[in-house]
C-alpha positions, -999 to +999 in steps of 0.1 A: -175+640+179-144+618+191-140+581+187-120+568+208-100+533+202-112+504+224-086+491+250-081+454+249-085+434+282-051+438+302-056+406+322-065+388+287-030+406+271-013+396+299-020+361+303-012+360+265+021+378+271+024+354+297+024+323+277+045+338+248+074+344+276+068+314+298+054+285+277+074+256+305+045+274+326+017+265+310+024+231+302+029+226+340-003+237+345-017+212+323+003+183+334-014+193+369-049+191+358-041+154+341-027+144+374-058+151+392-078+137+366-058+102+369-058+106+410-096+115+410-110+083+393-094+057+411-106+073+445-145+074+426-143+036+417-127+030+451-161+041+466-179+028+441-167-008+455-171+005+489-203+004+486-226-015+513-237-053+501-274-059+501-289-073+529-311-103+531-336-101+559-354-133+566-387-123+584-394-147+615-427-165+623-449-146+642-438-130+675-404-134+668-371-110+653-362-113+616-328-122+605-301-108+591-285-138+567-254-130+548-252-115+516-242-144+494-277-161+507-296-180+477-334-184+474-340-221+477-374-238+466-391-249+494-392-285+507-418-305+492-437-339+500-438-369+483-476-361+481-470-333+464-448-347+436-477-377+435-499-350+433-486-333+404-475-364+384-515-376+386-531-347+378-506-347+345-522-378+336-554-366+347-556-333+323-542-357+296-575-375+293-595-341+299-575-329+265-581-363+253-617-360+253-618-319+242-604-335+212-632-356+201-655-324+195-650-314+161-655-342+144-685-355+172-710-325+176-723-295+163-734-281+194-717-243+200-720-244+238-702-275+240-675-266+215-667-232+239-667-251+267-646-278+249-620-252+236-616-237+273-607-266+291-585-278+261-566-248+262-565-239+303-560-278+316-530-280+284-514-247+301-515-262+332-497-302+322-469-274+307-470-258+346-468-290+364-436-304+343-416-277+351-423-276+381-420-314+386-381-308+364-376-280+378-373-299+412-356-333+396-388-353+398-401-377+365-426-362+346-445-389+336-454-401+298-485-388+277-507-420+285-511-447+261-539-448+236-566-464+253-577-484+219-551-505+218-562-536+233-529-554+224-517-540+260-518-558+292-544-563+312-563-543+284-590-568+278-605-561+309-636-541+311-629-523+346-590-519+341-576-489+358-541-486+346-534-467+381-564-440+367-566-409+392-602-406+409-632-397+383-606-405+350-629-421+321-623-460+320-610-473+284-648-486+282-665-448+290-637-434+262-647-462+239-681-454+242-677-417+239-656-419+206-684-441+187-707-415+197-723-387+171-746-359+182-769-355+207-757-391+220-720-375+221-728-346+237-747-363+266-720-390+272-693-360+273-712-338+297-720-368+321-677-381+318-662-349+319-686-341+352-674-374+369-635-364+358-640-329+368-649-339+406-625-369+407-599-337+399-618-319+433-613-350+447-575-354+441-573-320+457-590-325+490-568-357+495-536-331+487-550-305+515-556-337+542-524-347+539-502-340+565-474-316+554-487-317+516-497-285+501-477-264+514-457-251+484-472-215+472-465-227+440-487-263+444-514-245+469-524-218+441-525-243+416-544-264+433-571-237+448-572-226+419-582-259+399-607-268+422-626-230+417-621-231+386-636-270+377-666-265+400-674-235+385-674-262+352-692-286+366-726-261+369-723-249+336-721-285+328-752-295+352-773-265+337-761-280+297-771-312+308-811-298+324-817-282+290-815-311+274-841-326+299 
């Protein structure tokens, strides 16, 4: 049997032969394909900054077109009231006193139920004075300070029994917190459920006044807030009713 030699590639040989005799060639060929490299990136970042801006579309009231506003458009909060800064700066001071009196559990009563419920407003009406000061900063307002220690009777106007310092509706006079801190047990627990049932609808209170307000309210922000503090401390107020009918 024959073998017979295998025959190299001609086209391969003669490219090879190619480059031997004409090296100038190739090297033209590559400066080519460098060129178009160079020429092709420009035009792909050329497009690339081409491309078409967002659009902001402003929907219209109901009825009417939406708008097409320019591209460099900024969100802008939305206008507020001075009842809605009064609003938030209250109820601040409000939940302050609500935290106030969480505070006295521990070291006032035993009772679990009321040491659960204690803990839940502590923790949800604290979250909520951190949400109301940046939103009240957020929009330039004061935030108003923590409020004064109610013992001290060295302040103005402190001697008196019924004195408000500007107290939002259902707030615990300095007498009622007096009362409540000399309190132990049974006597503490009773005197807690009873205040923090008064402060709880002077809060439902604060918010119907918001909502009858003309032009109040109408923040997203303050309307959820608000909606939901009022669900949220009636739903309180009949777990405290049904603590308080046990003890009956």
């Amino acid at each position: 049997m024959k073998l017979f030699p295998l025959s190299p590639n001609r086209s391969h040989v003669t490219q090879s032969r190619e480059h031997k005799r004409n090296p100038t060639n190739a090297r033209a060929i590559l400066v080519r394909a460098s060129l178009a490299t160079v020429l092709f990136f420009p035009a792909a970042r050329a497009q690339q900054s081409d491309s078409p801006k967002p659009v902001v579309i402003q929907p219209g009231p109901p009825g009417a077109p939406s708008k097409t506003l320019p591209s460099s458009t900024r969100a802008e909060l939305p206008p507020r009231s001075p009842a809605d800064v009064e609003f938030m700066q209250g109820m601040i001071m409000h939940h302050e006193q609500a935290v106030e009196m969480t505070a006295m559990i521990p070291s006032h009563t035993q009772n679990k139920d009321l040491r659960t419920l204690g803990a839940r407003i502590s923790s949800s009406q604290s979250d909520e004075i951190k949400f109301m000061k940046r939103w009240l900063a957020a929009r330039g307002e004061s935030v108003p300070n923590p409020m004064p220690d109610t013992r001290d009777n060295d302040m103005p106007g402190m001697d008196m029994p019924h004195q408000t310092m500007a107290l939002m509706p259902g707030m615990l006079t300095p007498a009622q917190m007096e009362a409540l801190r000399k309190a132990k047990g049974a006597d503490f627990d009773h005197l807690f459920l009873v205040g923090m049932i008064q402060h709880h609808n002077g809060a439902l209170t604060m918010v119907k006044d918001l909502f009858d307000t003309a032009g109040a309210g109408q923040d997203a922000e303050i309307f959820n807030f608000a909606t939901d503090a009022d669900n949220t401390q009636r739903a309180e107020i009949k777990i405290m009713q049904a603590m308080l009918a046990k003890k009956h």
